[in-house]
C-alpha positions in Angstrom: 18.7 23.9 -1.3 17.2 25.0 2.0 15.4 22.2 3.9 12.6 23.0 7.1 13.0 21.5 10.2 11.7 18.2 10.4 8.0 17.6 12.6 7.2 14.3 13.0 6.0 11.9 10.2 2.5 11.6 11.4 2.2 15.6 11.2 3.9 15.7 7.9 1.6 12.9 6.4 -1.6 15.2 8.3 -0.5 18.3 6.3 -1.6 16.2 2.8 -5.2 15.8 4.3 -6.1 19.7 3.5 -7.4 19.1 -0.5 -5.5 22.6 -1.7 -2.1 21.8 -0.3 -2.2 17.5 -1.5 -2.9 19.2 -5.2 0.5 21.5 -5.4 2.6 18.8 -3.6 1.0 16.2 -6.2 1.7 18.4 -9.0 5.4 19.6 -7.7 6.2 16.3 -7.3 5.3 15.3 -10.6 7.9 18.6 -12.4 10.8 17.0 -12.0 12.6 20.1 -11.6 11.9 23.7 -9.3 8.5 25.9 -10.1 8.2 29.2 -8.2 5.1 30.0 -6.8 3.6 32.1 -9.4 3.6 28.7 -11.5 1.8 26.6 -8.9 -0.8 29.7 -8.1 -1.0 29.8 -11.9 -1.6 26.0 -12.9 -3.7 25.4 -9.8 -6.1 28.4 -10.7 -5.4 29.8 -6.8 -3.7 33.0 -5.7 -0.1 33.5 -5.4 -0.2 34.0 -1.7 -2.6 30.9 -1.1 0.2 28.8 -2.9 2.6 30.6 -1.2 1.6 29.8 2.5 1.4 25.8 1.5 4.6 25.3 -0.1 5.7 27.2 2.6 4.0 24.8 5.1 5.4 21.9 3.1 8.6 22.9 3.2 9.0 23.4 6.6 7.4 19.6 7.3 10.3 18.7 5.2 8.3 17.8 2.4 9.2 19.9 -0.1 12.7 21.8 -0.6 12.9 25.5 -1.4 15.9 27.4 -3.4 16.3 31.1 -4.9 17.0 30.7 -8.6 16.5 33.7 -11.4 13.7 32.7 -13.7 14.8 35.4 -16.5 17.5 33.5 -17.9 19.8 36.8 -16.5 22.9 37.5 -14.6 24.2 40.8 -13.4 22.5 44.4 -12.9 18.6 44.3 -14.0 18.4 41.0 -14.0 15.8 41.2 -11.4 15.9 39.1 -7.8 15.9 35.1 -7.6 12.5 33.7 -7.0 12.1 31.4 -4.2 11.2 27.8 -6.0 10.0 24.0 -4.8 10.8 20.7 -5.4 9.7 17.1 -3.7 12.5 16.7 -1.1 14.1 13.5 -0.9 12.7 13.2 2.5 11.2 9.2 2.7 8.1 9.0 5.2 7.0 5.9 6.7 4.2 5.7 9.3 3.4 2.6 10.9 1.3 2.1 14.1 2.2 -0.2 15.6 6.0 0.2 14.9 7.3 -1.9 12.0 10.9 -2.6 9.9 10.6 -3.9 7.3 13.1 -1.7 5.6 15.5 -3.0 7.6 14.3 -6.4 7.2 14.3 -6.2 3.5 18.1 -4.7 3.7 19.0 -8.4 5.5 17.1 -10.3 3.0 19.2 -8.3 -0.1 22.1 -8.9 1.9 21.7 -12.7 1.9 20.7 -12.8 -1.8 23.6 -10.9 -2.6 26.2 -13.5 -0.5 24.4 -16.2 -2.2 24.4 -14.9 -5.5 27.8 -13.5 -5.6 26.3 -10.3 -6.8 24.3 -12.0 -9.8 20.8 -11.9 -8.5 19.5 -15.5 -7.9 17.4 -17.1 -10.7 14.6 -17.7 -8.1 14.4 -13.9 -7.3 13.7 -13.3 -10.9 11.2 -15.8 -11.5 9.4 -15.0 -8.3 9.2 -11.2 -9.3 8.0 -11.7 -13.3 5.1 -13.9 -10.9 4.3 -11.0 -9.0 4.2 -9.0 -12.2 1.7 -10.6 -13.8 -0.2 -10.9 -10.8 0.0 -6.7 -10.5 -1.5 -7.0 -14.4 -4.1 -9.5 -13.8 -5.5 -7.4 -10.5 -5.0 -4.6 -12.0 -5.8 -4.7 -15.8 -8.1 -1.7 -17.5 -9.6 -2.0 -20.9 -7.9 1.0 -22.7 -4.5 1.4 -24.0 -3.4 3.0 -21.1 -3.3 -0.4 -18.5 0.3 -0.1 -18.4 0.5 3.2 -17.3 -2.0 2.5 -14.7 -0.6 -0.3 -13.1 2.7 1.4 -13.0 0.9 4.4 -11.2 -0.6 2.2 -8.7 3.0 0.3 -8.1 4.2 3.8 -7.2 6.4 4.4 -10.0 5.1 7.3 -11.3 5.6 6.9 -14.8 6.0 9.9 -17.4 5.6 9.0 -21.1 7.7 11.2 -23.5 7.1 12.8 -26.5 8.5 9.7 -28.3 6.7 7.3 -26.3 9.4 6.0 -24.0 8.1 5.4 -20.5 10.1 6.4 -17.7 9.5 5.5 -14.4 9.8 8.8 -11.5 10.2 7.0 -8.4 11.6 3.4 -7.8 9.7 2.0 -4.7 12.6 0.0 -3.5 14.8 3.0 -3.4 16.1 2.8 0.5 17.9 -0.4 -1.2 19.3 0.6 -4.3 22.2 2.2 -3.1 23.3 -0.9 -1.3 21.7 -3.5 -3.3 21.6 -2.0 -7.3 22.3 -5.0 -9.1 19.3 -7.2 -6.8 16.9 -4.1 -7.1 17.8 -3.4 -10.4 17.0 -6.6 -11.6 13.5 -7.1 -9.6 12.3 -4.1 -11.0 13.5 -5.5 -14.7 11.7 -8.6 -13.9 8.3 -7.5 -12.5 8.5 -5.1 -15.9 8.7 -7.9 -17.6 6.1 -9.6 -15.8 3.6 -6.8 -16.4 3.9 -6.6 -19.5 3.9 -10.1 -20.3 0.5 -10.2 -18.1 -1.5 -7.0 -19.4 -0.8 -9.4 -23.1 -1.9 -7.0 -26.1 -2.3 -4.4 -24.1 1.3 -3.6 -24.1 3.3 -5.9 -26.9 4.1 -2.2 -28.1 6.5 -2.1 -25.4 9.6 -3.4 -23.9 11.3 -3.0 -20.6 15.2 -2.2 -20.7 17.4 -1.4 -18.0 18.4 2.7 -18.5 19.9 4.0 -14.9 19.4 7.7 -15.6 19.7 10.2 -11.8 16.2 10.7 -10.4 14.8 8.0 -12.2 14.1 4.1 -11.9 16.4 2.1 -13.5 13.4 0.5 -15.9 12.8 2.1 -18.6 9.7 1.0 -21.4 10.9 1.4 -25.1 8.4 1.3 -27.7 8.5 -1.5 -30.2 11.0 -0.6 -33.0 12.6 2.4 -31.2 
């Protein structure tokens, strides 16, 4: 994959302020895997050159990553010429005025947890995170059967339910850690799962959180009841 030169964060964040452009990255983002430009132009009901010129601009803010693939399936003679296609880069932007780090200051926290707990994360951890996922339930609770997906959303986890009703999650927000800290991170995010659906009640007692590490994805999964 190709990847723009990087502008500056600010600029980068600006570019999501024009309506058109925030609706393709929204909806690349959400694919999960490349679309060419005739698929974004088609889904969006815009022109192919209108979609064109803002994944372009997305891509080159670093936003978005472009690649060539063939979209016929073909190799060889006639199969026609790869089409240039998008996906949400792995780029992470932060902006923060006045300069902040808590990144980094959550990487020395994990790091003392970690020495403490020998690896195992500490009972207190979990406890306070299944708090702070009732609390998301309790602020954030809708009357319809679709609270847990909602809350999820607005935790920036970007669930996806498939067609058998497992929930996956499409971004773990605590990802800058994982790498470092899986077993702590792993565990919060099983914990505050827990802790939301033990809040949102009867809204969710259809579901159950389970640890499923799966590339691309958070490591929670939500299983439904007797699956």
């Amino acid at each position: 994959m190709t990847h723009g030169a990087f502008i500056g964060d600010l600029e980068a964040v600006a570019l999501l302020d024009e309506p058109v452009r925030r609706r393709l990255y929204d909806w690349v983002a959400a694919q999960q895997r490349p679309v060419s430009r005739e698929e974004a132009a088609r889904t969006l009901g815009i022109s192919r050159p209108l979609a064109a010129f803002h994944l372009d601009r997305l891509t080159r803010a670093g936003l978005l990553d472009a690649s060539y693939k063939r979209l016929t399936g073909r190799s060889g003679p006639g199969a026609g010429r790869p089409a240039r296609v998008y996906e949400r880069a792995d780029r992470e932007i932060e902006v923060s005025l006045p300069a902040r780090h808590y990144e980094f200051l959550a990487d020395l926290f994990a790091a003392s947890l970690q020495e403490i707990g020998d690896g195992t994360p500490p009972k207190a951890l979990v406890d306070a995170a299944h708090d702070a996922g009732e609390r998301m339930a309790d602020q954030g609770a809708v009357p319809h059967q679709n609270g847990l997906l909602t809350i999820l959303d607005k935790a920036g986890y970007e669930p996806s339910k498939a067609d058998d009703g497992t929930i996956r999650l499409r971004n773990c927000p605590f990802h800058a850690l994982v790498e470092e800290h899986r077993s702590l991170v792993c565990a919060t995010n099983l914990a505050l799962a827990h802790g939301i659906v033990d809040g949102l009640g009867s809204q969710s007692t259809h579901y159950r959180p389970e640890l499923c590490v799966q590339p691309g994805y958070c490591c929670v999964i939500f299983k439904p009841s007797g699956r």
